[in-house]
Backbone as a chain_set.jsonl record, in Angstrom:
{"seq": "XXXXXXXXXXXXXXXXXXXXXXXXXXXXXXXXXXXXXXXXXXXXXXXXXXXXXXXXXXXXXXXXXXXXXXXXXXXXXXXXXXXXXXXXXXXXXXXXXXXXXXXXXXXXXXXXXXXXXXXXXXXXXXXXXXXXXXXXXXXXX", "coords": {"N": [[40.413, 50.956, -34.684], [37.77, 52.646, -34.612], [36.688, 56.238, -33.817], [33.961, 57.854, -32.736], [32.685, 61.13, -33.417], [35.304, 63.172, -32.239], [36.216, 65.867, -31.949], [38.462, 67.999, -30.29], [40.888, 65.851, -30.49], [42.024, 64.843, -28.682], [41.019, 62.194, -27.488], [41.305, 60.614, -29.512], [44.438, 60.305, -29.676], [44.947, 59.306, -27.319], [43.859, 56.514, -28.23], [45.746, 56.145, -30.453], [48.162, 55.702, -29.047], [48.076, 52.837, -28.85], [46.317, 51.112, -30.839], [46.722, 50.047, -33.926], [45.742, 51.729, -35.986], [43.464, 54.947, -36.213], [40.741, 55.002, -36.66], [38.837, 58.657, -37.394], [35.307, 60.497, -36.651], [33.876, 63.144, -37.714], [32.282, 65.791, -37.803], [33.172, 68.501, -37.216], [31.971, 70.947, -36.092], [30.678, 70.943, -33.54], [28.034, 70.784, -31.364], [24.811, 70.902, -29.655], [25.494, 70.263, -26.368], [27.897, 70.06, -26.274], [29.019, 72.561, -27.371], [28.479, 74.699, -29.793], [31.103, 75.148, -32.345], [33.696, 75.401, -34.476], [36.058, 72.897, -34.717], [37.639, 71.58, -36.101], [40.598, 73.104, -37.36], [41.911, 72.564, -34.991], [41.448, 70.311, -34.401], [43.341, 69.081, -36.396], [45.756, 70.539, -35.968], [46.437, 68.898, -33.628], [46.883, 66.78, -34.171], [47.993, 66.432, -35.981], [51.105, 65.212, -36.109], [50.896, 62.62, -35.694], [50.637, 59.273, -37.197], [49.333, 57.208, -37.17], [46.445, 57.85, -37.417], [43.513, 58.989, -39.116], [41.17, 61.079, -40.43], [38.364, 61.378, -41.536], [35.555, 63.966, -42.307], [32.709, 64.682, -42.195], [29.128, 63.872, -41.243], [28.468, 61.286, -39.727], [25.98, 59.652, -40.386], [26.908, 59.834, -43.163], [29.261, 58.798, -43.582], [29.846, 56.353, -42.195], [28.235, 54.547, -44.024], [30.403, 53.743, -45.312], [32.415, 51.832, -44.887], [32.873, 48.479, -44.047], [30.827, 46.025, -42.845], [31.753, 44.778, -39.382], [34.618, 45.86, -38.588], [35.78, 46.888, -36.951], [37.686, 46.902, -33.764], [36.836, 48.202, -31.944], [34.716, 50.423, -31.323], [34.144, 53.692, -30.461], [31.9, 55.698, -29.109], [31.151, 59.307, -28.916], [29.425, 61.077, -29.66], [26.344, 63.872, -30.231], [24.531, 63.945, -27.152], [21.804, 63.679, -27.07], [19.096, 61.029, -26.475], [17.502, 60.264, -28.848], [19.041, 60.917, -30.458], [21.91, 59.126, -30.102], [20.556, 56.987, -29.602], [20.018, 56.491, -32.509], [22.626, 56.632, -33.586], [24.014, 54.398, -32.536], [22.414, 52.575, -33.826], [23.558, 53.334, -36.557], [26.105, 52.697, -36.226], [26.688, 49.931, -35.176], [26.984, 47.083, -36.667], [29.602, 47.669, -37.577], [31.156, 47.105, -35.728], [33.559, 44.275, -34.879], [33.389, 40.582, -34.211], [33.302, 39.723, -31.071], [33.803, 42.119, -30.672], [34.242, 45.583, -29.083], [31.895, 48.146, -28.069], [32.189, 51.185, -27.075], [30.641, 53.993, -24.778], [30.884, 57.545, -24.621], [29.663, 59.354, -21.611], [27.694, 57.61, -20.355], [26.753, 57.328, -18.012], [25.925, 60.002, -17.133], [22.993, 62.07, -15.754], [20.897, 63.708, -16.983], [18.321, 65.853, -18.132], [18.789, 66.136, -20.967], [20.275, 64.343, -21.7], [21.164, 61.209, -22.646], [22.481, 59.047, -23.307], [22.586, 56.78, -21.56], [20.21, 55.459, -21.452], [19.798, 54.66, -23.747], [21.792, 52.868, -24.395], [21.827, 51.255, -22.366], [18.586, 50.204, -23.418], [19.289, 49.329, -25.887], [21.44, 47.159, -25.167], [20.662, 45.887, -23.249], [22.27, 47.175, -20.784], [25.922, 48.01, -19.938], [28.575, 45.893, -20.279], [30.795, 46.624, -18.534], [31.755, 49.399, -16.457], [33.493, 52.536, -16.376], [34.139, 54.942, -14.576], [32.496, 57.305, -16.44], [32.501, 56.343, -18.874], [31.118, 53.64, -21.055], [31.371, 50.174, -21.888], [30.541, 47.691, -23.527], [30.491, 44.542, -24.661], [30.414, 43.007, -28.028], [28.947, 40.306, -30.009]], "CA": [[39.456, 51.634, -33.847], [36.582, 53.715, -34.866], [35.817, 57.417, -33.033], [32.491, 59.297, -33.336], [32.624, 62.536, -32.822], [36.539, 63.49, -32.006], [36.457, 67.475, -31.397], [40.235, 68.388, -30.674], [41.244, 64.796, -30.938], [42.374, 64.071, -27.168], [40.84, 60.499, -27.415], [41.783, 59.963, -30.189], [45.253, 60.421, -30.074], [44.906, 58.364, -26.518], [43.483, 55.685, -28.668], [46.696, 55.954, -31.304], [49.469, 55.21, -28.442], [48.099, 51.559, -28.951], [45.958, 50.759, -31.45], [46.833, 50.496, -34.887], [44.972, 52.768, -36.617], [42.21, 54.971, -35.625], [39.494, 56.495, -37.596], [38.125, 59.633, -36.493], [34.59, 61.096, -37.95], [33.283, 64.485, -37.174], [31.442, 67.381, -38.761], [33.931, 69.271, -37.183], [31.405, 71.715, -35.824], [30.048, 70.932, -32.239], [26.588, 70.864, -31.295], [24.587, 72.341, -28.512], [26.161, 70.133, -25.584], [29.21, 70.679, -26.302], [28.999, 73.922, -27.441], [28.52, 74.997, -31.539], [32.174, 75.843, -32.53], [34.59, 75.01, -35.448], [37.281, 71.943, -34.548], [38.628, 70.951, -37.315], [41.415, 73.308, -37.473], [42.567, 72.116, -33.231], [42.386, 68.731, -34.318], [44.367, 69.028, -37.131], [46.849, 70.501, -35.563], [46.727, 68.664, -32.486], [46.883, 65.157, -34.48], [49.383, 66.084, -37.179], [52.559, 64.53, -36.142], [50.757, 61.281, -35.238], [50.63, 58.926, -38.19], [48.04, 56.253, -36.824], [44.868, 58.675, -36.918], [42.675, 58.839, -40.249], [40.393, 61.854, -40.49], [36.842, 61.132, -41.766], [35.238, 64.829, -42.245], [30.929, 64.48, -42.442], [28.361, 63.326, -40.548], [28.068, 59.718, -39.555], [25.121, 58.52, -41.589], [27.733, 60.093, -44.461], [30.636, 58.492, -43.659], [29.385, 55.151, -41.689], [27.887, 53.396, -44.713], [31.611, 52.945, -46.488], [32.792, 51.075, -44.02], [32.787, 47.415, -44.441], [30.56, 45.806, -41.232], [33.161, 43.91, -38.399], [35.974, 45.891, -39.498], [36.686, 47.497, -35.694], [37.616, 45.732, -32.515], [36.005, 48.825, -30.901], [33.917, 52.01, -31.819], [34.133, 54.666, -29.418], [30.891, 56.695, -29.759], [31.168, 60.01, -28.063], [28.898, 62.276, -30.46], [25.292, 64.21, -29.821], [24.042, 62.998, -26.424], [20.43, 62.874, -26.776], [18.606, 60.061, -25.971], [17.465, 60.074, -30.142], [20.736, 60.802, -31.673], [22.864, 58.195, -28.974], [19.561, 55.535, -30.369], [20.707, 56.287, -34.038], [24.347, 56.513, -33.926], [24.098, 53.16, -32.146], [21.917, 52.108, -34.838], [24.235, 53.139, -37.546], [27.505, 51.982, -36.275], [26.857, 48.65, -34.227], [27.191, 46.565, -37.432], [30.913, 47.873, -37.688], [31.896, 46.205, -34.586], [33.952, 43.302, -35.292], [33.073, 39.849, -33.123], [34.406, 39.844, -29.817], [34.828, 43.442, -30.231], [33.666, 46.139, -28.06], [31.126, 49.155, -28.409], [32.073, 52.118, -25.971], [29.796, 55.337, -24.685], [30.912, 58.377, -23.395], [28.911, 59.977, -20.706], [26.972, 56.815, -20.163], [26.482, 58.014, -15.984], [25.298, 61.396, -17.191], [21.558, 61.586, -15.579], [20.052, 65.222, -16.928], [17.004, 66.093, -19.323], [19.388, 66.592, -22.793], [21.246, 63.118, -21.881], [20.129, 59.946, -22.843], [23.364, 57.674, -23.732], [22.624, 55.688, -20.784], [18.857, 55.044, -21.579], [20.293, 54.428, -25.396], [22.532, 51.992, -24.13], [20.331, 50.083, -21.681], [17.289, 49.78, -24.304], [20.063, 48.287, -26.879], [22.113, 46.285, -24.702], [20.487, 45.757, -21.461], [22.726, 47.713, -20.213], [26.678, 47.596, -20.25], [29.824, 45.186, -19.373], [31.69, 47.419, -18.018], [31.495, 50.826, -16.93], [34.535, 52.879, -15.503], [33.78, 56.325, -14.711], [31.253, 57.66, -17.315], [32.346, 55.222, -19.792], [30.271, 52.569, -20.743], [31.818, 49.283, -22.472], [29.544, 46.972, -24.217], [31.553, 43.61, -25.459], [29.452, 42.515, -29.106], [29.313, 39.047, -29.933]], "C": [[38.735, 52.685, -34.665], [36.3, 54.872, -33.712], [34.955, 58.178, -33.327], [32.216, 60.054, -32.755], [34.037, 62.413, -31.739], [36.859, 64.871, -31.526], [38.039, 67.541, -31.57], [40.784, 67.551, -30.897], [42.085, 64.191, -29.845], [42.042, 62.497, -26.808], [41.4, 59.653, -28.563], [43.817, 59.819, -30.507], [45.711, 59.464, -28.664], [44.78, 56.975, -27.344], [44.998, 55.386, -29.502], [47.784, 55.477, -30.712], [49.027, 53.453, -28.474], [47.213, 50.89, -29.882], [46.904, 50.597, -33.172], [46.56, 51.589, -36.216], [43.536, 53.387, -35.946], [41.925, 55.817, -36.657], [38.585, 56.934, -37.243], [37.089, 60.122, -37.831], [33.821, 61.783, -37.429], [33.096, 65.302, -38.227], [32.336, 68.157, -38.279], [33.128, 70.661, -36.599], [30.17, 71.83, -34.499], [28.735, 70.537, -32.422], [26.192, 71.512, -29.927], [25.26, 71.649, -26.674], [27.437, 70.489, -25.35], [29.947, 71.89, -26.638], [29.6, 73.711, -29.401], [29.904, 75.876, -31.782], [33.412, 74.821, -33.406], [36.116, 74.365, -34.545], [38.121, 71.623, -34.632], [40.623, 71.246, -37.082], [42.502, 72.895, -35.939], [42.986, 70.867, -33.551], [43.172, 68.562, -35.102], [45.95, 69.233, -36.333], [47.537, 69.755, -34.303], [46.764, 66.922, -33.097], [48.294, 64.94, -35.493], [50.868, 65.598, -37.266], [52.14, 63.168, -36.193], [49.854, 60.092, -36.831], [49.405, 58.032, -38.289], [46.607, 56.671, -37.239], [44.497, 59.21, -38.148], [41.729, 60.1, -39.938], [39.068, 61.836, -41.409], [35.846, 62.565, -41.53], [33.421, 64.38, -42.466], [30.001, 64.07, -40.906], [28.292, 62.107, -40.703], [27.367, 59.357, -40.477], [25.841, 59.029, -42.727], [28.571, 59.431, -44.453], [30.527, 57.2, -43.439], [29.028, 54.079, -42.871], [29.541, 53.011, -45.304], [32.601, 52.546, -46.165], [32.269, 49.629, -44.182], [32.068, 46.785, -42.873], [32.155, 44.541, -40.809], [34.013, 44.268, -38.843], [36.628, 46.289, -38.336], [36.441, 46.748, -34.885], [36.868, 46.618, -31.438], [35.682, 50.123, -31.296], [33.613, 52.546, -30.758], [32.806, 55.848, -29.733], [30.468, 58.185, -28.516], [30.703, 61.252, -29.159], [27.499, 63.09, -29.63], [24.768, 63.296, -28.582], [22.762, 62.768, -26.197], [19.985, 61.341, -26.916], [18.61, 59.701, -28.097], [18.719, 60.057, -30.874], [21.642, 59.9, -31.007], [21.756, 56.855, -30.106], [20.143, 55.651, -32.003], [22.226, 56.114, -34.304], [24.701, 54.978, -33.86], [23.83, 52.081, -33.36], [23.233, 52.11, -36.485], [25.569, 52.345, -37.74], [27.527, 50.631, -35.697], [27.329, 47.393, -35.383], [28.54, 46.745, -37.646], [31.743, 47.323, -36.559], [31.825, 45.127, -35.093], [33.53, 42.263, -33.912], [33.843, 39.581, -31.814], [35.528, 41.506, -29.816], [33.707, 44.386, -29.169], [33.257, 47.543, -28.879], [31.377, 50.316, -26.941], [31.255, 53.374, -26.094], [30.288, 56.119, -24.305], [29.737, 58.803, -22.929], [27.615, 59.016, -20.496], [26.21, 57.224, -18.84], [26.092, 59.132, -16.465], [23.84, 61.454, -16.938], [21.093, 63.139, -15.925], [19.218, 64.801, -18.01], [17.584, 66.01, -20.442], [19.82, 65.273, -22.607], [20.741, 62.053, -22.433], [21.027, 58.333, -23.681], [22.914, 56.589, -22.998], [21.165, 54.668, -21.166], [19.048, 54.236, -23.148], [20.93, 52.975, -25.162], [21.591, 50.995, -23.716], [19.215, 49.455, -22.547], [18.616, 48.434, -25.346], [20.66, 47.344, -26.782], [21.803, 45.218, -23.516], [21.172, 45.938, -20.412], [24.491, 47.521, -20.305], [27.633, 46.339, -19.31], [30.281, 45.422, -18.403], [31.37, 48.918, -17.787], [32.527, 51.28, -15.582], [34.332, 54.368, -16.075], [32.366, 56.812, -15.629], [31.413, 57.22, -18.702], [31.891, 53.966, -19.88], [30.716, 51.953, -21.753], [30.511, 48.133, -22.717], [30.645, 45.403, -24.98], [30.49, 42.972, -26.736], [29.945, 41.077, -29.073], [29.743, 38.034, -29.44]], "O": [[39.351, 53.513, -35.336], [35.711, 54.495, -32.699], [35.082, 59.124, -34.104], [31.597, 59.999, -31.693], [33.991, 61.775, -30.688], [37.767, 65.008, -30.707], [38.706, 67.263, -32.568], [41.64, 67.875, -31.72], [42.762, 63.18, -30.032], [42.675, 61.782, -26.031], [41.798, 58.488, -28.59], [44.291, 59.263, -31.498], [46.773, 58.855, -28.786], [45.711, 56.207, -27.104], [45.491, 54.303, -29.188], [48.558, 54.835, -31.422], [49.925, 52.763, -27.993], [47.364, 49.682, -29.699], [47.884, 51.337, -33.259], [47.28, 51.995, -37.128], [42.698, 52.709, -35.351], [42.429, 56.768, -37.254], [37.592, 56.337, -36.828], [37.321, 60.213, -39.036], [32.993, 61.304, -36.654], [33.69, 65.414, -39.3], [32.528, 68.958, -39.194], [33.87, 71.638, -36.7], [29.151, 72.52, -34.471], [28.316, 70.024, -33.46], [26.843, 72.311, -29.254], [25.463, 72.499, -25.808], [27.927, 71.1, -24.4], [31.097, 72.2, -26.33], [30.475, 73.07, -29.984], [29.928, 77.076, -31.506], [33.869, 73.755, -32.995], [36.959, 75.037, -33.95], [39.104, 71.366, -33.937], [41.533, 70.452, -36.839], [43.729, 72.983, -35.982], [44.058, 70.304, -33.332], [44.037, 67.767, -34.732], [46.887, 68.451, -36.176], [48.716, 69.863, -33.963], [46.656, 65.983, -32.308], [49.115, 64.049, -35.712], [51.603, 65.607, -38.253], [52.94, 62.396, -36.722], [48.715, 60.261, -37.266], [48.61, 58.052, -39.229], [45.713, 55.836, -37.372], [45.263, 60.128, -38.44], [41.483, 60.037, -38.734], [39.119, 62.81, -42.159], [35.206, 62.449, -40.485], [33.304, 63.394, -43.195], [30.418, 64.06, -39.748], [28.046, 61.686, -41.834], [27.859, 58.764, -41.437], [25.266, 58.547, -43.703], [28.959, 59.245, -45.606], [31.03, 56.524, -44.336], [29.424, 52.917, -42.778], [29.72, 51.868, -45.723], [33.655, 52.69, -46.785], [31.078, 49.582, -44.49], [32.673, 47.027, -41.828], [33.005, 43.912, -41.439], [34.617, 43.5, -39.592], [37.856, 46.201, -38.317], [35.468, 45.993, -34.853], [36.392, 46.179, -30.391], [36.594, 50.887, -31.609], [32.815, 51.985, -30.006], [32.92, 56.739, -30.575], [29.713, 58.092, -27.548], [31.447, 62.189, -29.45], [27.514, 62.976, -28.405], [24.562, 62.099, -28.779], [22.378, 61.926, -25.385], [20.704, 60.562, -27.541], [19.513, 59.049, -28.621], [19.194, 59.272, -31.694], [22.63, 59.962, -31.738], [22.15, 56.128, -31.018], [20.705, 54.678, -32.506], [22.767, 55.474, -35.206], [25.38, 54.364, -34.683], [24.544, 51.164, -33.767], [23.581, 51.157, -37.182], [26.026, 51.702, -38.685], [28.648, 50.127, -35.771], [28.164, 46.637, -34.887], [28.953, 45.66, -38.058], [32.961, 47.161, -36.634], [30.827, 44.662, -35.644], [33.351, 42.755, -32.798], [35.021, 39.226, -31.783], [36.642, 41.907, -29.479], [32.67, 43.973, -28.65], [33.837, 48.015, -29.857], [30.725, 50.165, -25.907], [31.084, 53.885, -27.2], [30.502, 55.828, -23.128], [28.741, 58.711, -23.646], [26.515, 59.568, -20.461], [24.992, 57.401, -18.859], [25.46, 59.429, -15.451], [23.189, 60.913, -17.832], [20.923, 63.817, -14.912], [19.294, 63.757, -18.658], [16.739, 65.723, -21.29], [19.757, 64.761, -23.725], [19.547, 62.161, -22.716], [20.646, 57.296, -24.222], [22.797, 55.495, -23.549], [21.132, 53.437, -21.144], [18.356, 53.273, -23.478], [20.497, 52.012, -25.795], [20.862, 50.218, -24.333], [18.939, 48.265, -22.4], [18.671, 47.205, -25.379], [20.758, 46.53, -27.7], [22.379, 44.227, -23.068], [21.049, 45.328, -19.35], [24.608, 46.51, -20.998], [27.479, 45.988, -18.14], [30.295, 44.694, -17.411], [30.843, 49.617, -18.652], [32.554, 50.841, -14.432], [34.328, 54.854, -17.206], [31.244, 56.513, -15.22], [30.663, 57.592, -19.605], [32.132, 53.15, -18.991], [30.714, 52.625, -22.785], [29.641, 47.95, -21.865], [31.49, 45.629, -25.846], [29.585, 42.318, -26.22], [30.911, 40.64, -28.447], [29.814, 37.003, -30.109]]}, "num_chains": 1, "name": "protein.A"}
């Protein structure tokens, strides 16, 4: 599993009770939805017993290219939610989904002026598979 944008590392450490490995990749430093504030040191400590969970420090278009494409059965993309940065993230990581794997959104159902996963989604997918709660599942291939 692939996570973008991890913060304290609550999904991702959801993700670790069954996956095999997850790799998490964050700047470690918020943004303005979520509020501008240093991470790193929460998720560290809030991941460090759990052996599964890979830490990936940068920004996406830094970290994303050195990744081999189809290498995850599912990329969790819960970073910047504008409408532009949701359209690029998409853009950068969709190639890393493996076939018959799945592309998830958070805050897909979010309808305000700053949001724009859902509109991101919809344009790229025509909308998703699945959607439970304000997650939005996408199945590739």
């Amino acid at each position: 599993m692939l996570e973008l944008g991890t913060a304290y590392g609550e999904s991702a450490m959801a993700m670790a009770k069954t996956a095999d490995l997850v790799h998490c990749v964050d700047h470690f430093r918020g943004d303005k939805h979520f509020g501008e504030r240093d991470t790193l040191r929460a998720f560290l400590d809030n991941t460090r017993s759990i052996r599964n969970i890979i830490v990936h420090i940068g920004a996406f278009e830094d970290v994303l290219p050195v990744f081999r494409p189809q290498t995850f059965g599912l990329v969790f993309l819960d970073g910047y939610h504008t409408y532009e940065q949701a359209r690029w993230d998409i853009e950068l990581a969709e190639s890393l989904v493996a076939g018959n794997g799945w592309f998830a959104f958070h805050d897909y159902t979010i309808k305000n002026t700053d949001f724009g996963v859902g509109r991101a989604v919809d344009e790229r997918f025509g909308g998703p598979d699945r959607v439970i709660e304000t997650l939005a599942m996408v199945e590739v291939g």
